[in-house]
C-alpha positions as CSV (number, residue, x, y, z in Angstrom):
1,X,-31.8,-24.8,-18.0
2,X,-29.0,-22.1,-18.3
3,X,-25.9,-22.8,-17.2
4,X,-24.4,-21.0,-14.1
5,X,-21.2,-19.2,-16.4
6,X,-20.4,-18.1,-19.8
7,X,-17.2,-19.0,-19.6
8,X,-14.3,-19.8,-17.0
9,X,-11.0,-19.0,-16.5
10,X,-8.3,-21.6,-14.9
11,X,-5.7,-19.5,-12.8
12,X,-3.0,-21.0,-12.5
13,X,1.0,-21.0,-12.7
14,X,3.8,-23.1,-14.4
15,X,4.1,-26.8,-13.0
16,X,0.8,-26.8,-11.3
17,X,-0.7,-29.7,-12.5
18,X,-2.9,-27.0,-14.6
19,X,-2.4,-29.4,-18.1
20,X,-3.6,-32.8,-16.1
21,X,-6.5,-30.3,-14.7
22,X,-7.6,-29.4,-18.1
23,X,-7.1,-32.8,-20.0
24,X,-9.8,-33.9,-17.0
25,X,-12.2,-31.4,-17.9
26,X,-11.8,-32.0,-22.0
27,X,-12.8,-35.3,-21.6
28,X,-16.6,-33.6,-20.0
29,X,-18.9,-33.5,-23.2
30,X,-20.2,-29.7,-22.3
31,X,-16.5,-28.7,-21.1
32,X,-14.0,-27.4,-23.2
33,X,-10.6,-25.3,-21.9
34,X,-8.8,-23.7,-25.2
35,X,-5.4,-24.1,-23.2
36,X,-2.9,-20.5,-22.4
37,X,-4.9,-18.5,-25.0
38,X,-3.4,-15.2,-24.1
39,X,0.1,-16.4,-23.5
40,X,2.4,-14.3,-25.6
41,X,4.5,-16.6,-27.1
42,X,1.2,-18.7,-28.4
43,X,-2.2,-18.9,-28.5
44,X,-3.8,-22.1,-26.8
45,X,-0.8,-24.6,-26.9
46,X,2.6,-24.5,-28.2
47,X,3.3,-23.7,-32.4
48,X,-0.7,-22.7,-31.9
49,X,-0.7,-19.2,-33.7
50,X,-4.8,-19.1,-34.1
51,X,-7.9,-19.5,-32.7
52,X,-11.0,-19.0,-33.6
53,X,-9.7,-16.8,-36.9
54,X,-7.8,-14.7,-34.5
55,X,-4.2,-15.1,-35.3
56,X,-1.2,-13.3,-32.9
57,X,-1.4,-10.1,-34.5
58,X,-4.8,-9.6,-33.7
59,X,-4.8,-11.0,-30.7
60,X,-2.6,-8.5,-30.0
61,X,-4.2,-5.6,-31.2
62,X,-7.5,-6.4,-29.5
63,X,-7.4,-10.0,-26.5
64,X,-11.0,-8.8,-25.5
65,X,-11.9,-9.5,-29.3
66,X,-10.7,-13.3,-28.4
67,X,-12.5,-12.9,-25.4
68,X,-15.7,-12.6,-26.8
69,X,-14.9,-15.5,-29.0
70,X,-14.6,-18.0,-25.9
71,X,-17.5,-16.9,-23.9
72,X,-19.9,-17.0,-26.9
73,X,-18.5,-20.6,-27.9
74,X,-21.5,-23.7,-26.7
75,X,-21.2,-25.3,-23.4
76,X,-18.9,-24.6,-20.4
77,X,-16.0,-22.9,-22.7
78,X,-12.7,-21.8,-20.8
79,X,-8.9,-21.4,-21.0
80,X,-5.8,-20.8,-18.6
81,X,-4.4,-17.8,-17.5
82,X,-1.1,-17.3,-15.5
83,X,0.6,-14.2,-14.2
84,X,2.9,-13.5,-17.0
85,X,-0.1,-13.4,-20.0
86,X,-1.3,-10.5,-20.7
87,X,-2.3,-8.4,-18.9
88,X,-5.0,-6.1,-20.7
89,X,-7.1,-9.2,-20.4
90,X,-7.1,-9.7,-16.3
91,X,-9.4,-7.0,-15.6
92,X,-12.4,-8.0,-17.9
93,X,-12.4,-11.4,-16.7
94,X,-12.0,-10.6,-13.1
95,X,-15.2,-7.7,-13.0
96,X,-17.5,-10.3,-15.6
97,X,-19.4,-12.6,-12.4
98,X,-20.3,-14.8,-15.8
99,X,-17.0,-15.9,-15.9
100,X,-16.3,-18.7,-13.6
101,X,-13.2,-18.5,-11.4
102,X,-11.2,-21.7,-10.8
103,X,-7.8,-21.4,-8.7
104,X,-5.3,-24.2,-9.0
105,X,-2.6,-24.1,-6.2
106,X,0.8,-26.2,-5.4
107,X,3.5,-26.0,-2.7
108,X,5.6,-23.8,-4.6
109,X,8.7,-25.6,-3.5
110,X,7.3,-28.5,-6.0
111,X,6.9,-26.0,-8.7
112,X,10.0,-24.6,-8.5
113,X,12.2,-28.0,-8.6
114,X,9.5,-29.5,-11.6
115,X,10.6,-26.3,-13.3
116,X,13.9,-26.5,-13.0
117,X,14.1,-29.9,-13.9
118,X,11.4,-29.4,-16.8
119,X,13.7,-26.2,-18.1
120,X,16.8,-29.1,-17.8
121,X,15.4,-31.7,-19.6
122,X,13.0,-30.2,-22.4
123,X,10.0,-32.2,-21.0
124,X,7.2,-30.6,-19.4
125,X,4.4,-33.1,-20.4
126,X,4.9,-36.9,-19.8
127,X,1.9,-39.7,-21.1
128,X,4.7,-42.7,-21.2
129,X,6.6,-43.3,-18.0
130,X,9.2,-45.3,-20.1
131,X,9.9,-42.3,-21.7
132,X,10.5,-40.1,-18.4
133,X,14.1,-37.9,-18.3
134,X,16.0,-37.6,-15.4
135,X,18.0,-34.8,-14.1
136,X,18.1,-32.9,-10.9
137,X,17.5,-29.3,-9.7
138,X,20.1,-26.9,-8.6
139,X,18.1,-24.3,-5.5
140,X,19.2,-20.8,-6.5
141,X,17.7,-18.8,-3.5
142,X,17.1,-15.9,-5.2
143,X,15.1,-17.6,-7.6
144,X,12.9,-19.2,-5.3
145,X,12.7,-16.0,-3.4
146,X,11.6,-14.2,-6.8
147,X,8.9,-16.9,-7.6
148,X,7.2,-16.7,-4.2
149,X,6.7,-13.3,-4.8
150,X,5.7,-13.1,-8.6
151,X,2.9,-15.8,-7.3
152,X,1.8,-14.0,-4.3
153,X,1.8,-10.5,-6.1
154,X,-0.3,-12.4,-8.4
155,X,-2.9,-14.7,-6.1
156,X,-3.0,-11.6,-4.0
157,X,-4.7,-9.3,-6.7
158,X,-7.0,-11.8,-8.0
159,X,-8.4,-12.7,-4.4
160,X,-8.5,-8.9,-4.0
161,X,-10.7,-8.4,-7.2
162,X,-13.0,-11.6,-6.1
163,X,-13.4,-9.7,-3.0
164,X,-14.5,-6.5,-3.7
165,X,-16.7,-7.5,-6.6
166,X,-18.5,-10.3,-4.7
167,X,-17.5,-13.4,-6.1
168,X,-16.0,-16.8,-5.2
169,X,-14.1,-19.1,-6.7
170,X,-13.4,-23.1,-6.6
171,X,-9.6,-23.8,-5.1
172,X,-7.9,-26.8,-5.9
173,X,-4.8,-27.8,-5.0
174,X,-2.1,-29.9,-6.8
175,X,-2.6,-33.0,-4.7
176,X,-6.9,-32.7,-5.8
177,X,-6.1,-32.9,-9.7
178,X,-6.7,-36.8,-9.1
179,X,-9.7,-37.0,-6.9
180,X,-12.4,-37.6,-8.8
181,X,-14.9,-36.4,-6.4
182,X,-13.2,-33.4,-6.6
183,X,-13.1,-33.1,-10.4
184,X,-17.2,-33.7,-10.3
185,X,-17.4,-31.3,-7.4
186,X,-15.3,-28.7,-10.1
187,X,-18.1,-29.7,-13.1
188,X,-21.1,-29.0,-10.7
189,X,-19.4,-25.1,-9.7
190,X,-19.3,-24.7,-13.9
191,X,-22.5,-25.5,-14.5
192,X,-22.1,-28.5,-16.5
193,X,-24.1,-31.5,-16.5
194,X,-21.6,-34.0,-17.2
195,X,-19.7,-36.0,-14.8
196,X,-16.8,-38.2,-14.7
197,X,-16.8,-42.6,-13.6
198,X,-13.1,-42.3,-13.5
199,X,-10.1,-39.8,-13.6
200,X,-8.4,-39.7,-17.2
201,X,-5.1,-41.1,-17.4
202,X,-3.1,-40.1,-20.0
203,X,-0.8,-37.7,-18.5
204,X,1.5,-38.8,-16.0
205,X,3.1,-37.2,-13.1
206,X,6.9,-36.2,-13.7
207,X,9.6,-36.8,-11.0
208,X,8.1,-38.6,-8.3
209,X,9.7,-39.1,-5.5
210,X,11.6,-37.0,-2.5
211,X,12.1,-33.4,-3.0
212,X,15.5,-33.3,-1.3
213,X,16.6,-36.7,-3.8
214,X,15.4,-34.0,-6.8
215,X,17.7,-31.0,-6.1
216,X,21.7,-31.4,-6.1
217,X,22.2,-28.9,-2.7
218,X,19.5,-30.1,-0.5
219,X,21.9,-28.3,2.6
220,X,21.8,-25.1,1.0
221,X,18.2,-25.7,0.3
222,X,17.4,-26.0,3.6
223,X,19.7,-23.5,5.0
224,X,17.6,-20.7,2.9
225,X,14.2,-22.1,3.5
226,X,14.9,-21.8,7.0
227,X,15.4,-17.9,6.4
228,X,12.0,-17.5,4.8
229,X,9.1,-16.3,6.9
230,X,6.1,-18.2,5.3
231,X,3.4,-16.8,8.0
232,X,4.6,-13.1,7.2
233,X,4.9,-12.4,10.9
234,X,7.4,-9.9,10.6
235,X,5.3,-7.5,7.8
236,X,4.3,-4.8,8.8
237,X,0.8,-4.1,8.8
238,X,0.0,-0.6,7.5
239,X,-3.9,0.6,7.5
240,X,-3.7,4.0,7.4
241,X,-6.2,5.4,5.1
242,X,-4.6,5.8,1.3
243,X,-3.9,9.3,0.9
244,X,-4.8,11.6,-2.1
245,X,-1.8,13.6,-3.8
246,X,-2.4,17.1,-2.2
247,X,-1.0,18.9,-5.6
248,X,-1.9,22.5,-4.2
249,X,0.5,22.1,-1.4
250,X,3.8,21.0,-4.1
251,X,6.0,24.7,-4.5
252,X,7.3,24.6,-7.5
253,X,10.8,27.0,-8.2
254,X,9.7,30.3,-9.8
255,X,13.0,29.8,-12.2
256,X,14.8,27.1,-11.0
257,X,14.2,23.5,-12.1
258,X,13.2,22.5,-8.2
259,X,9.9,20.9,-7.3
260,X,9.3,20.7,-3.3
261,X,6.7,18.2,-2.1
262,X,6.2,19.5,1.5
263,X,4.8,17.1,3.9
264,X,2.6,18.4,6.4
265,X,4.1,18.4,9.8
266,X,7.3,19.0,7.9
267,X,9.4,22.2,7.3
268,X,6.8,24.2,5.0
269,X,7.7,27.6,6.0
270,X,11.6,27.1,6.2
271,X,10.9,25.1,2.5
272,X,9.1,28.2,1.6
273,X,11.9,30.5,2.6
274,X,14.4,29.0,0.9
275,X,12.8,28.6,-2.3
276,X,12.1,32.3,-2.2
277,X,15.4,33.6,-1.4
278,X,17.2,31.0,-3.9
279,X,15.1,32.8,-7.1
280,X,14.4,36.3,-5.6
281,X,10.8,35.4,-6.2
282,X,8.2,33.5,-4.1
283,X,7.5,29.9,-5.3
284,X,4.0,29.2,-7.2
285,X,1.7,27.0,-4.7
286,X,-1.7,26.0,-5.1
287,X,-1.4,24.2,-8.3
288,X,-3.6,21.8,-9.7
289,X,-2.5,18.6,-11.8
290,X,-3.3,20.6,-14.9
291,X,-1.3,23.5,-13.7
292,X,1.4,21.6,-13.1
293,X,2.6,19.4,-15.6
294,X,3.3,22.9,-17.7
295,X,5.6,23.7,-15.5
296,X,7.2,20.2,-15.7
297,X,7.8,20.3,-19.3
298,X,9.1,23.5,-19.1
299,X,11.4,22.9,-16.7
300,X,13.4,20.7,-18.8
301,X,16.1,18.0,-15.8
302,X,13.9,19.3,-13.2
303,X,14.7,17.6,-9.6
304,X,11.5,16.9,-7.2
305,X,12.5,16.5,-3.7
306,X,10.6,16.0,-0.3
307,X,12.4,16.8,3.6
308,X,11.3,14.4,6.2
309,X,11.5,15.2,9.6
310,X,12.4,13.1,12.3
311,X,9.1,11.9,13.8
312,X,9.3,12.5,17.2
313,X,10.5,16.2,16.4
314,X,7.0,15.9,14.0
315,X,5.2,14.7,16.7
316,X,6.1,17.2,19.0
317,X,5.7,19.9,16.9
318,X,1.9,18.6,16.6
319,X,1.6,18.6,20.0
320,X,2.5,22.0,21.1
321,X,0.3,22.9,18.0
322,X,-2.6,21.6,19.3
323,X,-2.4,22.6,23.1
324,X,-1.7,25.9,21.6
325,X,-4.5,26.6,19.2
326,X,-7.8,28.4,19.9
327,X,-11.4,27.7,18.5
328,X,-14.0,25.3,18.8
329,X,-12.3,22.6,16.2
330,X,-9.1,23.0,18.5
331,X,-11.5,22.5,21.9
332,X,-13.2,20.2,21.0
333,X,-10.0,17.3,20.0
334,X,-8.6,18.5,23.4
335,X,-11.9,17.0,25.2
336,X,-11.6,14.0,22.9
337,X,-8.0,13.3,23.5
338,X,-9.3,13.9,27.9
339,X,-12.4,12.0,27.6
340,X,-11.8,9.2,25.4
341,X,-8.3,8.6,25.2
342,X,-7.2,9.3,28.9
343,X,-4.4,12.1,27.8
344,X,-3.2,14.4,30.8
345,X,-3.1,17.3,29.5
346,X,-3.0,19.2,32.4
347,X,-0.5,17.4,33.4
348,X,3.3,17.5,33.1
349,X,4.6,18.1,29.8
350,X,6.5,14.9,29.5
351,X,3.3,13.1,30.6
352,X,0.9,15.1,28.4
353,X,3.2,14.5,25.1
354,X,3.9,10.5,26.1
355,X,-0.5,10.1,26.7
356,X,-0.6,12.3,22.9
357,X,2.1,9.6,21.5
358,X,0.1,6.9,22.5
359,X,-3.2,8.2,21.4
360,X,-1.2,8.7,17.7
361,X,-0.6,5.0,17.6
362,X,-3.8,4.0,18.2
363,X,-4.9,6.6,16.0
364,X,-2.6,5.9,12.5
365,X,-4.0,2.2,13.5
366,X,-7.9,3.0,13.3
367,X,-8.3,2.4,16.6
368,X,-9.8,6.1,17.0
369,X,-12.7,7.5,15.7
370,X,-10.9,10.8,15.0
371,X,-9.5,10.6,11.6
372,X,-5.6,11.0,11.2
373,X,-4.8,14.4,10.2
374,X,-2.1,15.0,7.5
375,X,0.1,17.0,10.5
376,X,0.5,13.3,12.0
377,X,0.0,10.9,9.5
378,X,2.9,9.1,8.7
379,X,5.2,11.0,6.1
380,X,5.4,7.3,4.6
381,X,1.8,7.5,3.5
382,X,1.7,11.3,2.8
383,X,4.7,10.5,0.4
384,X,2.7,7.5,-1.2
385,X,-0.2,9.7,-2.2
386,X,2.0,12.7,-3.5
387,X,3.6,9.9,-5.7
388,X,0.3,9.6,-7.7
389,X,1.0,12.9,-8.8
390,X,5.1,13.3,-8.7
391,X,8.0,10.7,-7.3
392,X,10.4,12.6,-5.2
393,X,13.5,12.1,-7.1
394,X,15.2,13.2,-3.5
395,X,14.1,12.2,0.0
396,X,16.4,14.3,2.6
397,X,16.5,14.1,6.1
398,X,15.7,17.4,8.0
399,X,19.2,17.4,10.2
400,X,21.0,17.0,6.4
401,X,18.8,19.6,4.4
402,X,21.3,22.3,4.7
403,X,23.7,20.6,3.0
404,X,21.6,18.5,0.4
405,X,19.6,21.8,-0.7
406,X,23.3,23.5,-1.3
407,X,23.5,20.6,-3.6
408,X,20.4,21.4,-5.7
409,X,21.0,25.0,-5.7
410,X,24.7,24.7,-7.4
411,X,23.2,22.2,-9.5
412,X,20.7,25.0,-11.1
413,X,23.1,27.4,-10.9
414,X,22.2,29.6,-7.9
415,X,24.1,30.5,-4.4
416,X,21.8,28.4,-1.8
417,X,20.4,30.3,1.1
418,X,20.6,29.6,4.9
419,X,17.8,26.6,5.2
420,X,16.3,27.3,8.6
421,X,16.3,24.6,11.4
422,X,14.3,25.0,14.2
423,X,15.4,24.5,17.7
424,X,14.5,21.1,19.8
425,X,15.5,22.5,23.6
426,X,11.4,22.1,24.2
427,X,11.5,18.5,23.2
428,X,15.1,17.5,24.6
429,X,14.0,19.0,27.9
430,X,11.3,16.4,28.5
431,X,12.6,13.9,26.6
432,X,12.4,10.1,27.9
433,X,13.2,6.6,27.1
434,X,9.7,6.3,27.6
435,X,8.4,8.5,24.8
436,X,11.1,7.5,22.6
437,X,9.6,4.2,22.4
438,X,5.9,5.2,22.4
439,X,7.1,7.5,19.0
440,X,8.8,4.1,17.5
441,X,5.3,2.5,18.1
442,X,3.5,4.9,16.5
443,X,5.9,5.8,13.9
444,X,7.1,2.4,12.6
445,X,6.7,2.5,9.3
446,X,8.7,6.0,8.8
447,X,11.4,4.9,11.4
448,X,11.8,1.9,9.1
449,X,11.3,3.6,5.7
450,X,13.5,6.6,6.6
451,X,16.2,5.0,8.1
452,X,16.0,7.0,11.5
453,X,17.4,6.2,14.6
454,X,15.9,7.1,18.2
455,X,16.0,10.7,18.9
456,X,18.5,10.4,21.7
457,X,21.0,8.3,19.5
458,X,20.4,11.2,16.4
C-alpha cells in the first residue's frame, strides 16, 4: 500500500517542544525527521554541515536540490522548518499536497521565557534532570511584542497557503507532545504503519514550574500583557477588493525629476496643471510599466509623490458627480442607489449626500453588489495597488499641497506654480454632525492612515 505523503514538513518555532516531537517520531521504524535542514547556520542539527552529499554551499546554491533528496528518501521522511530558514524553500513545500503538513503550537508566553532562559544558560536540550541550569527570564516588552508578530506573520501565511491550495494539516500543541494517543493519531495522518506502546523519554522538560517564579519582573510582565489585545478586536478589518497599479494614470515631469501618482477622486486636473506650468510642457500620461521605468532611470533623485484629499471633500465631490452625469451607466446607479439602497435623492441635499455616505460604507464593505469604483474607493487601497508599481516617496495632504509642491519645485530647480484648490461652500453649506460621522464610517481606514481629522475640526 502507498503511503499517504512523500515526505512531511514539522512547522514549528524555537522552544516548542519541536526536538521532544521529533525524537518521538524517530523512534517509528518507517519515520524519520532529518532535524532544521534548511536552517542557515546548519543543516539538520548543530556542527551538521551535510546531508545527504549536500554540504552548505550547495545547499545554498540550490535547497530544492536537498529537497528532492528528503522526499525521495524510504518511509515517512521529514525535517523542521521555522520562520527564519530559508525562505526559497517555503513555497515548494507548501504548493506539493505530497508533503505532509504538521503544525506544532505553544502559548508563546512559554516560549518566550524558555528562550530567554535557554539563551541565559547555554542549554536548550535537557535528557538528565540532575544536570538542569537555573536562571530566570527578564520580560523586555518589546521583545515579546516582536515575537508575537514574527509567529503570527508566519502561522498566518502558512494557514493562508493550506487554504487556497486545499490542504489540511495535523495541529499539535505543546501540552500534546506527551500524549501518546496523540503521537499515534500524528503516525496514522503520515501514513505510517508503525505505532508507539509508550512515549520516549529521553528528553526532559526544562524549567518547570510557574511562569511568574521564571521571570525576574513578573509586575512589569503583567502590566504589558495587560496592554496586548490577543482577540485582535481593535484591527481593522479591510476587504476592499486589492487594487491593480493603474500605471497609465501616473504623470510623469516632462523635465523635472517629479513622478505624480494621482488618485482618482483626488486633484487630477489641478495635479495636471501644475505639472504643466512648472516645465512649460504637458506631463507624459498613459504609460505602461515598460514605458516607465525609462523614465525612472533617466531621471536620476527623482521624487514620486501622491495628494490625498480629505475624504469627505472626496466623497462629496463623487456625489455631485454622479447626480450630475448623463447616460445610461449614470441612470442606471441612480435607480440602484433609489431602489436598493434607499438613497433620497430627490430629497434635500444634506439628506441625499448622508443616504450616498451610507451606501459607500456598505459598499467599500461588500455589502453591495455594485463594485467600488476607483472615484470612492479608499485612497488607502488605491495607494496599495499604485505601490506595486512605484512607492510614493511623499504623501501630501490636499489643504498642504501648495506649500509641499513649492518644496519639490525649488528642489528641481524651477519657480512652483499656483496649485489650484477648489472651493468647499457646496459641502460646508450642508454639512452635519451627522454626515461627518457617516464619512468616518466609511472612510476609516484613510481617516486613520492619513491622519485626518473631521471636516469641521480641519
Amino acid at each position: 500500500m502507498a503511503t499517504r505523503f512523500d515526505a512531511f514538513v514539522l512547522f514549528a518555532e524555537m522552544r516548542t517542544g519541536s526536538n521532544h516531537l521529533e525524537e518521538s517520531l524517530n523512534t517509528m521504524a518507517d519515520i524519520t525527521s532529518f532535524g532544521e535542514v534548511f536552517n542557515p547556520v546548519f543543516i539538520g542539527s548543530k556542527n551538521q554541515t551535510e546531508l545527504f552529499g549536500i554540504d552548505m554551499k550547495m545547499r545554498e546554491s540550490d535547497p530544492i536540490a536537498l529537497l528532492r533528496k528528503i522526499v525521495a528518501q524510504t518511509g515517512v521522511s521529514g525535517f523542521r522548518f521555522f520562520h527564519d530558514h530559508d525562505p526559497r524553500v517555503l513555497d515548494a513545500v507548501l504548493d506539493d499536497p505530497k508533503i505532509g503538513k504538521v503544525i506544532l503550537s505553544r502559548n508563546p508566553l512559554d516560549s518566550y521565557v524558555s528562550l530567554a532562559i535557554a539563551s541565559q544558560t547555554g542549554q536548550w536540550r535537557l535528557t538528565n534532570p540532575k544536570m538542569a541550569k537555573a536562571a530566570k527570564a527578564t520580560f523586555v516588552g518589546a521583545d515579546f511584542d516582536a515575537l508575537i508578530d514574527r509567529q503570527r506573520c508566519f502561522r498566518d501565511r502558512v494557514q493562508r497557503q493550506l487554504q487556497t491550495t486545499g490542504q489540511s494539516a495535523f495541529w499539535i500543541g505543546y501540552d500534546d507532545i506527551g500524549d501518546l494517543d496523540v503521537l499515534n493519531g500524528l503516525a496514522a495522518f503520515l501514513g505510517s504503519k508503525a505505532r508507539l506502546e509508550e512515549v520516549p523519554g529521553k528528553l526532559k522538560r526544562q524549567n518547570p514550574g510557574e511562569i511568574e517564579e521564571k521571570v525576574e519582573n513578573p509586575d512589569e510582565m503583567r502590566a504589558h500583557l495587560a496592554t496586548l489585545d490577543p482577540f485582535l478586536l481593535s484591527r481593522s478589518v479591510n476587504v476592499e477588493p486589492a487594487r491593480g497599479p493603474a500605471t497609465p494614470t501616473f504623470m510623469a515631469a516632462a523635465d523635472s525629476p517629479l513622478l505624480a501618482l494621482p488618485i482618482p477622486g483626488g486633484p487630477e486636473e489641478s495635479l495636471r496643471d501644475w505639472l504643466t506650468a512648472l516645465d512649460g510642457v504637458p506631463p507624459s500620461e498613459g504609460l505602461t510599466q515598460k514605458q516607465l521605468r525609462p523614465w525612472m532611470r533617466k531621471a536620476k533623485g527623482f521624487v514620486s509623490f501622491t495628494i490625498v484629499r480629505h475624504p469627505l471633500a472626496r466623497a462629496h465631490d463623487a456625489f455631485r458627480k454622479m447626480m450630475a452625469a448623463n447616460g445610461p451607466q449614470a441612470n442606471n446607479l441612480r435607480r440602484i442607489l433609489t431602489n436598493q439602497h434607499a438613497v433620497e435623492l430627490d430629497g434635500p441635499p444634506a439628506v441625499a449626500f448622508l443616504g450616498f455616505l451610507n451606501f459607500l460604507g456598505a459598499n467599500l464593505n461588500r455589502q453591495s453588489s455594485l463594485p467600488a469604483a476607483p472615484e470612492w474607493a479608499s485612497q488607502a487601497a488605491l495607494l496599495s495597488g499604485m505601490a506595486q508599481a512605484v512607492l510614493p516617496q511623499r504623501l501630501i495632504r490636499e489643504g498642504e499641497a501648495q506649500d509641499e509642491l513649492a518644496r519639490l519645485a525649488e528642489r528641481s530647480g524651477r519657480i512652483a506654480p499656483t496649485f489650484d484648490l477648489p472651493g468647499r461652500d457646496a459641502l460646508d453649506a450642508i454639512l452635519t454632525e451627522e454626515i461627518d460621522h457617516a464619512c468616518m464610517q466609511a472612510y476609516r481606514r484613510d481617516y486613520l492612515g492619513f491622519g485626518f481629522k473631521k471636516w469641521k475640526n480641519s
